[in-house]
C-alpha positions as protocol buffer text, in pm:
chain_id: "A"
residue {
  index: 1
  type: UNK
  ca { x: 1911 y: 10043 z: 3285 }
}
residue {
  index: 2
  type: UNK
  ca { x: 1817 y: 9848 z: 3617 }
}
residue {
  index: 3
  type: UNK
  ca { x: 1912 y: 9993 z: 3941 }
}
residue {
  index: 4
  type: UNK
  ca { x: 1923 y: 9716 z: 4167 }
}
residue {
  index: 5
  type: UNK
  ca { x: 1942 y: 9775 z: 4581 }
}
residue {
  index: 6
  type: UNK
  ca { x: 2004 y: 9504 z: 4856 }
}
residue {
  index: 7
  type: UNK
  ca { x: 1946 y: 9494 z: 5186 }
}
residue {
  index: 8
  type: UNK
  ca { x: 1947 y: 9238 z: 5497 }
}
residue {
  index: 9
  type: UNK
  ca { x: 2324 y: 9142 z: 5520 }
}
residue {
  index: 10
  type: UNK
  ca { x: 2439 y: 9105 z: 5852 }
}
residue {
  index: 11
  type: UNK
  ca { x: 2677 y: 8878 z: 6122 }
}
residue {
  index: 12
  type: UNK
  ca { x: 2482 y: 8601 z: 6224 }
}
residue {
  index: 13
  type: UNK
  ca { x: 2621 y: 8307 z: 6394 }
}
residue {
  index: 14
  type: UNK
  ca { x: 2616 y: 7922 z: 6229 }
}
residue {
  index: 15
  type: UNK
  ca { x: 2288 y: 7791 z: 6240 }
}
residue {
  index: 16
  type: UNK
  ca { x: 2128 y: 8076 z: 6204 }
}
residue {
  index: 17
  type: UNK
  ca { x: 1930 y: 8249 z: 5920 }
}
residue {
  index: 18
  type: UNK
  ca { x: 1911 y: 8568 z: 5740 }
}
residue {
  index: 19
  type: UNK
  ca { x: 1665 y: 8691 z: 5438 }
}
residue {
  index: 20
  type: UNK
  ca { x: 1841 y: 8922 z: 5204 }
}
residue {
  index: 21
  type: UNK
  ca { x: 1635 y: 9144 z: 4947 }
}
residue {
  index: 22
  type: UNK
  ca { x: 1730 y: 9284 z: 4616 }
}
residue {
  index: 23
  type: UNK
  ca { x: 1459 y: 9550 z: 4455 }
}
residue {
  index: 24
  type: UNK
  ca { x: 1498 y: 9704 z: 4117 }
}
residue {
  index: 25
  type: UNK
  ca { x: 1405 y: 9986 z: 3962 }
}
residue {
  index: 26
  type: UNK
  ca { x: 1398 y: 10145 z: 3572 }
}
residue {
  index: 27
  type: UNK
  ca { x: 1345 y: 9836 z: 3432 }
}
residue {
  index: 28
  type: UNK
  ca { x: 1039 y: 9607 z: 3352 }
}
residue {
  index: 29
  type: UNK
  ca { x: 1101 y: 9298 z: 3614 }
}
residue {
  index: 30
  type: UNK
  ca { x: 958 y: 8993 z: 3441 }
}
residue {
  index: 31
  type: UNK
  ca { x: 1182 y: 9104 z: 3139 }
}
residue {
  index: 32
  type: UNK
  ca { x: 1511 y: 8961 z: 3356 }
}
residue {
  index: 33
  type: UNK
  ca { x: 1661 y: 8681 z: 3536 }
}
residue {
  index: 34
  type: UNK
  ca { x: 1705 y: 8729 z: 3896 }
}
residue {
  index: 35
  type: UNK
  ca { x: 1983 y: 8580 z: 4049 }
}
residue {
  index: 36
  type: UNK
  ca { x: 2235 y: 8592 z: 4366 }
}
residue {
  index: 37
  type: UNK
  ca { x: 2611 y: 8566 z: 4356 }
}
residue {
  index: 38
  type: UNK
  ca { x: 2865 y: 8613 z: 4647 }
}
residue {
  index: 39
  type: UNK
  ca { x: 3216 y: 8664 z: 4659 }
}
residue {
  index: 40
  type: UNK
  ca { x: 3458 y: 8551 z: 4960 }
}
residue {
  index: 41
  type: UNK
  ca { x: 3803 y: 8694 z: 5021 }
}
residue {
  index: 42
  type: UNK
  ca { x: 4036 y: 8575 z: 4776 }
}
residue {
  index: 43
  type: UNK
  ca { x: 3753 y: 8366 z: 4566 }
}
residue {
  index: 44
  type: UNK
  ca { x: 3611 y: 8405 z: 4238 }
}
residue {
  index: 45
  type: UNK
  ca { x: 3236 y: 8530 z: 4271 }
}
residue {
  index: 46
  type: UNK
  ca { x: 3019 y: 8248 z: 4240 }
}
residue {
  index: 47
  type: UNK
  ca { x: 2617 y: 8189 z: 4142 }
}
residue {
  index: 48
  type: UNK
  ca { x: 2448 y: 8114 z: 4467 }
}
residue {
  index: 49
  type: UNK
  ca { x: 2077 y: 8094 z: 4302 }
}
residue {
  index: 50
  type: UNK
  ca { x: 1864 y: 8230 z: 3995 }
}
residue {
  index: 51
  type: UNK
  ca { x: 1499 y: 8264 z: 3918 }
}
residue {
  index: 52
  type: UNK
  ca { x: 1335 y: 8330 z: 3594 }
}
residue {
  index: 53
  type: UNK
  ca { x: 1046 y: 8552 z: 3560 }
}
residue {
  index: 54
  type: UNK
  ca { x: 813 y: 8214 z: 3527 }
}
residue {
  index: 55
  type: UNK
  ca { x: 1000 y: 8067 z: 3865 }
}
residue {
  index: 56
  type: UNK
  ca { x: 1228 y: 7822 z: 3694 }
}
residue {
  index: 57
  type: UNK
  ca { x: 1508 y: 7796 z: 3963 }
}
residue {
  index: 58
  type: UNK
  ca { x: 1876 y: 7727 z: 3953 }
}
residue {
  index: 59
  type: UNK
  ca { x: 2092 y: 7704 z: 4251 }
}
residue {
  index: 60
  type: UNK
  ca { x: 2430 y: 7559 z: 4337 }
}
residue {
  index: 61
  type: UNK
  ca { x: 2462 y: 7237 z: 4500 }
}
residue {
  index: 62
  type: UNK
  ca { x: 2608 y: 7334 z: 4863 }
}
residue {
  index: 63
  type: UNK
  ca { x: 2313 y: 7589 z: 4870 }
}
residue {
  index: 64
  type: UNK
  ca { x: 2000 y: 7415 z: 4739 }
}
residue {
  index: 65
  type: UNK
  ca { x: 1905 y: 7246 z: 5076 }
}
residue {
  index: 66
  type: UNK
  ca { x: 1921 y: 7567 z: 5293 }
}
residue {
  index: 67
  type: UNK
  ca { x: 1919 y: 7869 z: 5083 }
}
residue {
  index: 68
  type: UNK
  ca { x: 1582 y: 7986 z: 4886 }
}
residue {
  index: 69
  type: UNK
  ca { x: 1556 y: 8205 z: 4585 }
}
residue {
  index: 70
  type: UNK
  ca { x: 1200 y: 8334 z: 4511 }
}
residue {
  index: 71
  type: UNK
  ca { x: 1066 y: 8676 z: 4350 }
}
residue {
  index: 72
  type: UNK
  ca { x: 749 y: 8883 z: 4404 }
}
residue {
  index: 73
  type: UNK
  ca { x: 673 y: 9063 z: 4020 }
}
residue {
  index: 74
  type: UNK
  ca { x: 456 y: 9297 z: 4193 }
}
residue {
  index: 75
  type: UNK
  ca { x: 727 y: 9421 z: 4411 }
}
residue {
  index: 76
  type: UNK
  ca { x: 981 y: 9380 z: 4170 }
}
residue {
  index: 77
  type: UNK
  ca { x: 1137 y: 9227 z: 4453 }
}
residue {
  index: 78
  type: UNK
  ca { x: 1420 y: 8918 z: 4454 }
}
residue {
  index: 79
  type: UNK
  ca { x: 1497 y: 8717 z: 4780 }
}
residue {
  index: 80
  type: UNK
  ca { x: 1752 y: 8502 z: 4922 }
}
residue {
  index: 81
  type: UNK
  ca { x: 1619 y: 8297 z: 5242 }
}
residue {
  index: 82
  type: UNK
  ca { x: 1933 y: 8151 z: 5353 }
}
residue {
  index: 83
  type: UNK
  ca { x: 1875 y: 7898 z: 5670 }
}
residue {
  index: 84
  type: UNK
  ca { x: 2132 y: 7654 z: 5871 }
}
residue {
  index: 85
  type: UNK
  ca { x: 2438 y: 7954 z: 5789 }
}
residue {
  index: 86
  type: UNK
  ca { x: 2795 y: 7812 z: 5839 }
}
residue {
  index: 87
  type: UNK
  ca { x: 3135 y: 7972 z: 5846 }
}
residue {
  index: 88
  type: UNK
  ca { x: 3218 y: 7888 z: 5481 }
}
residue {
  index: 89
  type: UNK
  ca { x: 2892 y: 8141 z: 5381 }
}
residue {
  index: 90
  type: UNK
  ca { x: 3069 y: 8442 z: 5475 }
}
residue {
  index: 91
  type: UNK
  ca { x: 3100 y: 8644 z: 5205 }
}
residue {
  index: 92
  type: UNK
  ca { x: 2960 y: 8957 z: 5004 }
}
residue {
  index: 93
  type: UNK
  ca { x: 2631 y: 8828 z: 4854 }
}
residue {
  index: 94
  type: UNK
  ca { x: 2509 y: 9057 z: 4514 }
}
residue {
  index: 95
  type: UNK
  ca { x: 2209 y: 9122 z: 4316 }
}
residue {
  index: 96
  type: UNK
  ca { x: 2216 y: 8995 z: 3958 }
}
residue {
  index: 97
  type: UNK
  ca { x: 1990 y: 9077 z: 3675 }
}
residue {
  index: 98
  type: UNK
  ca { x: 2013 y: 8968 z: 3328 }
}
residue {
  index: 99
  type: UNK
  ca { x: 1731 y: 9008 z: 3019 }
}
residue {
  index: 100
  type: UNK
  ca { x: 1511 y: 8684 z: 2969 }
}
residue {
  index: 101
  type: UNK
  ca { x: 1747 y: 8571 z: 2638 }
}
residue {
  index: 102
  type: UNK
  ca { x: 1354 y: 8413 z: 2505 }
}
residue {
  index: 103
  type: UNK
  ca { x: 1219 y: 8796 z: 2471 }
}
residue {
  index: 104
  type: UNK
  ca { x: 1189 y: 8861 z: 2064 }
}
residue {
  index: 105
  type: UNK
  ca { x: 1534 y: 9012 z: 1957 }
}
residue {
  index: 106
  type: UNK
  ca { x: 1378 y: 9395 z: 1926 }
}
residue {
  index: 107
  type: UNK
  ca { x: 1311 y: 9365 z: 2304 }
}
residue {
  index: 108
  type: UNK
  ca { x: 1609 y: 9206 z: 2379 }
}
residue {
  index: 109
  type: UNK
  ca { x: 1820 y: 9434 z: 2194 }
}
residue {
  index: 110
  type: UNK
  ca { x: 1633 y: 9748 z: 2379 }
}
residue {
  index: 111
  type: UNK
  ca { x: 1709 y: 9650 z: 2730 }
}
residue {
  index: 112
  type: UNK
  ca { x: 2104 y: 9595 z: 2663 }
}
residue {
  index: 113
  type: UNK
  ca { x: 2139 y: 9253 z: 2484 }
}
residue {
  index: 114
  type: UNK
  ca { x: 2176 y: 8870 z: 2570 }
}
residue {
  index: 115
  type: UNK
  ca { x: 2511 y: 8999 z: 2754 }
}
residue {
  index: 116
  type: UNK
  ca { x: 2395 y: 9283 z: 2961 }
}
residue {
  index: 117
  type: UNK
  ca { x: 2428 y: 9239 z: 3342 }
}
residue {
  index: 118
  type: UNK
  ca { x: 2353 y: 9445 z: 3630 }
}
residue {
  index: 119
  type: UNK
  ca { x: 2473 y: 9450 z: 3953 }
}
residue {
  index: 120
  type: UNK
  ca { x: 2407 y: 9577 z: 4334 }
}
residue {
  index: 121
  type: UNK
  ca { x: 2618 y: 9716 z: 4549 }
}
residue {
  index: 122
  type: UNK
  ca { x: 2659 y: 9389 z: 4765 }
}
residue {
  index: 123
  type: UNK
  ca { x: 2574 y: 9278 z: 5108 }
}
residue {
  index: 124
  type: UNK
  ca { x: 2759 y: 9145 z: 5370 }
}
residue {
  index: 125
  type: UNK
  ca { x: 2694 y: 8844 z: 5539 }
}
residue {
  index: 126
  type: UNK
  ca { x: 2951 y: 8685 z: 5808 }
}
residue {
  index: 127
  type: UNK
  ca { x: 2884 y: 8410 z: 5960 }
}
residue {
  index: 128
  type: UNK
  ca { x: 3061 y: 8390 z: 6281 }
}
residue {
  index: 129
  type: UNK
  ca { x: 3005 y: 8276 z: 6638 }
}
């Protein structure tokens, strides 16, 4: 099991930036993919950005110019630099971790499976002025 915890949420107002943090513990870090989702009143929850444990990135298109995903192994630490904030960023923003699928199956198998996910508690961010 991975425990995940977030922190830096906050109200900032557009333009501004915020840095949020995700750390994990009972797991072994480079065995998962990192990622950030966030959820706005109403909406589906939605990938924001993932990182692999060898820094492959993945990020959706109205965040890859002004939101940053990177990770710190040693720290077993996941961030989300988000920069240039608007209105329409306002939401809860969670923690994701899911096992590396290319780990031999015995691995895979022992931390949960291809389809095991785990979650944060969520942040809030609000962009507002």
């Amino acid at each position: 099991q991975v425990h995940l915890v977030e922190s830096g949420g906050g109200l900032v107002q557009p333009g501004g930036s915020l840095r949020l943090s995700c750390t994990a513990s009972g797991g072994i870090f480079n065995m998962y993919v990192l990622g950030w989702y966030r959820q706005a009143p109403g909406m589906q929850r939605e990938l924001v950005a993932s990182i692999t444990h060898d820094y492959q990135i993945t990020s959706m298109n109205a965040a890859k110019d002004r939101f940053t995903i990177s990770r710190d192994n040693t720290k077993k630490t996941v961030y989300l630099q988000m920069n240039g904030l608007k209105p329409e960023d306002t939401a809860v923003y969670y923690c994701n971790a899911r096992p590396n699928t290319d780990l031999p199956h015995s691995v895979l198998m022992s931390i949960g499976g291809a389809d095991a996910q785990y979650w944060g508690q969520g942040a809030q961010v609000t962009v507002s002025s």
